[in-house]
Steps between C-alpha positions, in 0.01 A plus 500: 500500500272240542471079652362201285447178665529207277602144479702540158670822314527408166754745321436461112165460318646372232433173299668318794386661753143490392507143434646463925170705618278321302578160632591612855150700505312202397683218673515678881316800693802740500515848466727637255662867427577535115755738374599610173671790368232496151181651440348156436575129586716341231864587498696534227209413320406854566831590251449268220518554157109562355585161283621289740297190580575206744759262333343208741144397476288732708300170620752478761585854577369742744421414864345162545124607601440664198507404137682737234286572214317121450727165594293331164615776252720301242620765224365415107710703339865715506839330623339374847180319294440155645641602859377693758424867511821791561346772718603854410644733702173764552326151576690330769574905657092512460481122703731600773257797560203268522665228686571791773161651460276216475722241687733630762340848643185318523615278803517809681854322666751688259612858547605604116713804476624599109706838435700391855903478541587260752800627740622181646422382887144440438422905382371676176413772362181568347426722160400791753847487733354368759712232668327148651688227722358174452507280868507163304374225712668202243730564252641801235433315152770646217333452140734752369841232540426423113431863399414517081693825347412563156574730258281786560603507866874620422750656238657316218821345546679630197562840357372626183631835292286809496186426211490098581194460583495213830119370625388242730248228376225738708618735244503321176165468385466880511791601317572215304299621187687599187838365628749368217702275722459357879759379729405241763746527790461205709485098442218427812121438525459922359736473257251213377209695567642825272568278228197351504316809554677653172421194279140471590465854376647432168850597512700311297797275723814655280382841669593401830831460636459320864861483686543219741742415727406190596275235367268331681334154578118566494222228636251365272136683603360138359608314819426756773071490443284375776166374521393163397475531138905522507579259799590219218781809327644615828534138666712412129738817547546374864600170363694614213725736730551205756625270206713821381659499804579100578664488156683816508892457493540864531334885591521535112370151436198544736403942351538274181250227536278743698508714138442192322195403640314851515592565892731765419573758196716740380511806284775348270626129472828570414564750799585301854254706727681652824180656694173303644278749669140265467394676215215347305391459161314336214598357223312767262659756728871381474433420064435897481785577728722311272386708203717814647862421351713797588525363841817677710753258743736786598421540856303804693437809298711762646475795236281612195578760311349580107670324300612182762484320817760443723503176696689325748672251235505734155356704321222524228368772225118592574346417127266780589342759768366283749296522792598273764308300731675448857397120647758476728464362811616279732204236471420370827676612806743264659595610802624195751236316662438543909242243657200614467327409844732712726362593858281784465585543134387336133651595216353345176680352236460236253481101645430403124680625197405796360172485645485782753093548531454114593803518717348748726206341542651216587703689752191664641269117536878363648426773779183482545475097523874419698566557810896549514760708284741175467195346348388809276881497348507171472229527305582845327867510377565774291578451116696781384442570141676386200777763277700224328435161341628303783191642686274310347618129644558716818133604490394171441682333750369753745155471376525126477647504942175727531278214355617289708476618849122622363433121402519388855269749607107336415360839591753744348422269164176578561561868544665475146247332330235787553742798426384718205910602486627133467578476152535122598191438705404201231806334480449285867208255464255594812389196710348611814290136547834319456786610707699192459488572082561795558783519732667212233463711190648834676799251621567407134490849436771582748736221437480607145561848592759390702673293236492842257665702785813271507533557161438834502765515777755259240439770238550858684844320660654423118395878430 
């Protein structure tokens, strides 16, 4: 058994958690304990598929004092060309290990321990069994709240009949040579990424069967770049969604402008979408998705045997031996929120939709720069993320309250302005010579914010 001293025990050094210490380290002179049950600083990135890149730019992922690969690397070619660069997996696994090397250890303020099992009451276990009890001077930060499972980490959710052959996507670049037939089982972001995968490497779209029990709204990767060069693009999405929503007469009305002017897609225009899980795509990404026609909408696989699959509304013949692919997942968790400032505890979660990495950084400047934990929540409420299409106006509403109480804040804006992890950092105009300009043009903003929130409001009541 031994006694740590620190200001902070950070348990997760995942994408989250990483981002938290990054900011707190750089922002204030704390000490912080860092605990994480893998070998290396990443998460579930640790678990990914070996194809799997970012589906967000990487310009504005990562941990805020560090850039991921270069923020001026615009893709010429492929289904991202024109926007910025995707990060693979072995890359942002290989970041995380510099930004802890070169970045974090350095300050000689953080205590890193990988290959450790925390126990609970501020005690873990390290890779040799020793034991360690943390005496925490400040607070016991929780970046494992929004814990990532993917595939790899746990069994497949269906059964399959002895000689079906069942692989992860960690597994399907290995043994998917030679294979008649594939069956994609899953509708989510690695459902997309299999199918992808398998046309990029020339198999032709009538060999793969991909069963999906729910469609999905996806986001347009055109209107989520930042940087300069698209300020102009992301400032018209922003206005096209706001006129979306004023003359929306319904939910369906609004999904349905937002589809008509390139905010939102869908796999299939004449199939009413019944998940929204933030998933993003590009336009040459969602054309080759579209090529794949034997596309399933009976519910979960339960069963495979030979010669069909059993699922949970009918059955179907398999049109030959087929190895499947298991994508299922959950997406991202959604457990209920809890404040995140609470007495001698932090527990991270998202304060912006779907944006988890910017979120805790946020968190971690909000306690380093406020002095109170009414403030810091006031400041920080939680966004819990989105399963169903209502979730996006709730999202947006939420993210549009956010905006607001950060518009009355000159500093905060400030703050946000210089963040690597905005993805919005352009979209305020930055007057620090002319408060009086300034504090007129972020009004505007929030009355017109405020206006789109009614409606928002208007819209979730008729259902």
């Amino acid at each position: 058994m031994s006694s740590i001293e620190a200001d902070y025990l950070v348990i997760g050094a995942g994408a989250m958690g990483m981002a938290f210490v990054d900011t707190l380290l750089a922002e204030t002179d704390a000490t912080v304990v860092l605990v994480d049950e893998n070998h290396q600083p990443g998460g579930h990135w640790n678990w990914v598929y070996p194809f799997v890149r970012l589906h967000q730019p990487s310009a504005y992922y990562g941990v805020n004092s560090r850039a991921l690969g270069s923020e001026e690397w615009v893709d010429e070619a492929g289904p991202n060309a024109g926007f910025f660069e995707l990060a693979t997996g072995h890359e942002v696994c290989a970041y995380y290990d510099q930004v802890m090397r070169h970045q974090l250890l350095p300050t000689g303020r953080l205590s890193y321990f990988p290959s450790s099992h925390y126990l609970g009451d501020k005690r873990f276990r390290t890779l040799d069994g020793t034991e360690h009890t943390v005496t925490v001077r400040r607070r016991v930060v929780d970046a494992t709240f929004l814990l990532t499972v993917v595939q790899s980490m746990r069994c497949a959710p269906f059964t399959v009949a002895d000689g079906v052959e069942v692989v992860t996507p960690n597994d399907l670049p290995r043994r998917a040579a030679g294979r008649e037939h594939f069956t994609i089982v899953g509708g989510g972001k690695t459902g997309m990424d299999c199918c992808l995968w398998l046309l990029r490497g020339g198999v032709a779209p009538d060999r793969i069967r991909w069963l999906m029990p729910r469609d999905s709204w996806l986001l347009n990767r055109a209107n989520i770049q930042p940087g300069g060069r698209f300020v102009a693009a992301l400032k018209n999405s922003v206005a096209t969604r706001l006129a979306a929503i004023a003359a929306a007469t319904s939910v369906d009305d609004l999904l349905l402008r937002l589809e008509a002017d390139g905010n939102l897609f869908r796999l299939d225009p004449t199939v009413e979408p019944t998940m929204y899980h933030c998933a993003i795509v590009s336009e040459p990404e969602l054309a080759a998705l579209r090529e794949i026609t034997d596309v399933v909408r009976l519910g979960h696989l339960q069963h495979a045997d030979a010669d069909r699959i059993v699922l949970r509304d009918g059955e179907l013949p398999v049109p030959a031996p087929s190895l499947y692919v298991d994508c299922t997942t959950q997406g991202l968790p959604r457990p209920p929120s809890v404040p995140v400032f609470d007495g001698d505890r932090i527990t991270l979660q998202s304060v912006r939709g779907c944006q988890q990495v910017f979120s805790s950084a946020f968190i971690a400047h909000v306690e380093a720069a406020y002095g109170d934990d009414e403030q810091r929540n006031h400041l920080c409420a939680p966004i819990m993320h989105p399963d169903a299409p209502l979730d996006w106006l709730r999202i947006m509403l939420s993210d549009n309250n956010a905006q607001v109480r950060w518009l009355q804040d000159p500093e905060l804006m400030d703050w946000l302005r210089t963040s690597r992890l905005n993805v919005l950092r352009d979209l305020f105009p930055h007057l620090p010579d002319k408060p009086r300009v300034r504090d007129r043009a972020f009004g505007a903003v929030a009355t017109a914010l405020t206006a789109t929130n009614e409606q928002l409001v208007t819209l979730m009541e008729r259902g």
